[in-house]
C-alpha angles and dihedrals in degrees: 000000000000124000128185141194119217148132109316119202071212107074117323096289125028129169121244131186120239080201149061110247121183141232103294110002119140104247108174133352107222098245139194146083111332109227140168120277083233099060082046093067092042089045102049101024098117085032115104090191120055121164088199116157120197121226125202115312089009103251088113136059141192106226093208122241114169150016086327097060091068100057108115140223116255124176075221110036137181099224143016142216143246146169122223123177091349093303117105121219124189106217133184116261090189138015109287119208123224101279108013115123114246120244136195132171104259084196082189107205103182132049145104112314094229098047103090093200091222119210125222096180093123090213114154086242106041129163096209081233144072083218111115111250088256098048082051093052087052096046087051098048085043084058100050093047096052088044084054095048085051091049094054089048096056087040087052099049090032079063092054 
C-alpha cells in the first residue's frame, strides 16, 4: 500500500493513498516514543501543533513520528483508529479510492478549555470541532454553569 504525504485543503499536510484499500484493512500503525501525558503537557505547552496520541487511560501518549502523524481529523472520516496489545492502527472503515487523504475522528477529550479545537474537515455533517461529541456537551454544560454563576452575581450586586 502507498502512502503519501502532500498538501491537505484540511489542515497544511495530510496523508493520501497511491493505492485502493479496502473496507477494513490495517493501513498504518501511529508510531513513535510513548511518554507521559504529562511530559506531554510540559513538552508541547508553548507548541500550537502536537501530533500526541492517547493510549489507554490516557497516562500515556504517543508522541507521533511518522505517516501516521498526518492523518487528519474529519467529522466524517475514511478510517478509524484501535489499539490492540498496546500498538494503534489506523484501519479503513469503508472502501478508499487511489488518491484520496485519509481521515479519522480525532473525538479530542483533553485540552485547554479555552482552545475550541476547529475543524476544517468540510464534511456535510460537520461538528466545527475536532471534540468528541461528549467533550463538546461538557464544555457546553461547563459554559452555562459558569454564565449562571455570572448572572447571579450581576443580579446580587444589582440588590445592593
Amino acid at each position: 500500500m502507498g502512502l503519501i504525504i502532500r498538501s491537505s485543503s484540511i489542515h497544511a499536510a495530510g496523508c493520501y493513498t497511491t493505492t485502493a484499500i479496502t473496507k477494513g484493512s490495517r493501513v498504518v500503525e501511529y508510531t513513535g516514543p510513548r511518554i507521559t501525558k504529562e511530559l506531554a503537557d510540559e513538552k508541547y505547552q508553548s507548541s500550537p501543533t502536537t501530533y500526541l496520541f492517547g493510549l489507554g487511560d490516557g497516562d500515556f501518549v504517543i508522541d507521533g513520528h511518522g505517516t501516521a502523524m498526518f492523518i487528519n481529523h474529519s467529522c466524517d472520516p475514511n478510517c478509524e483508529t484501535g489499539e490492540v496489545r498496546g500498538r494503534v492502527w489506523v484501519k479503513a472503515i469503508r472502501d478508499i479510492a487511489p488518491g484520496e487523504e485519509l481521515t479519522y475522528d480525532y473525538f479530542l477529550y483533553d485540552g485547554d478549555e479555552t482552545d475550541p479545537a476547529y475543524c476544517n474537515c468540510g464534511a456535510e455533517d460537520c461538528r466545527k470541532t475536532m471534540y468528541s461529541p461528549d467533550e463538546v456537551q461538557r464544555r457546553e454544560r461547563v459554559a452555562n454553569r459558569a454564565t449562571r454563576k455570572k448572572q447571579q452575581g450581576r443580579t446580587a450586586a444589582a440588590g445592593r
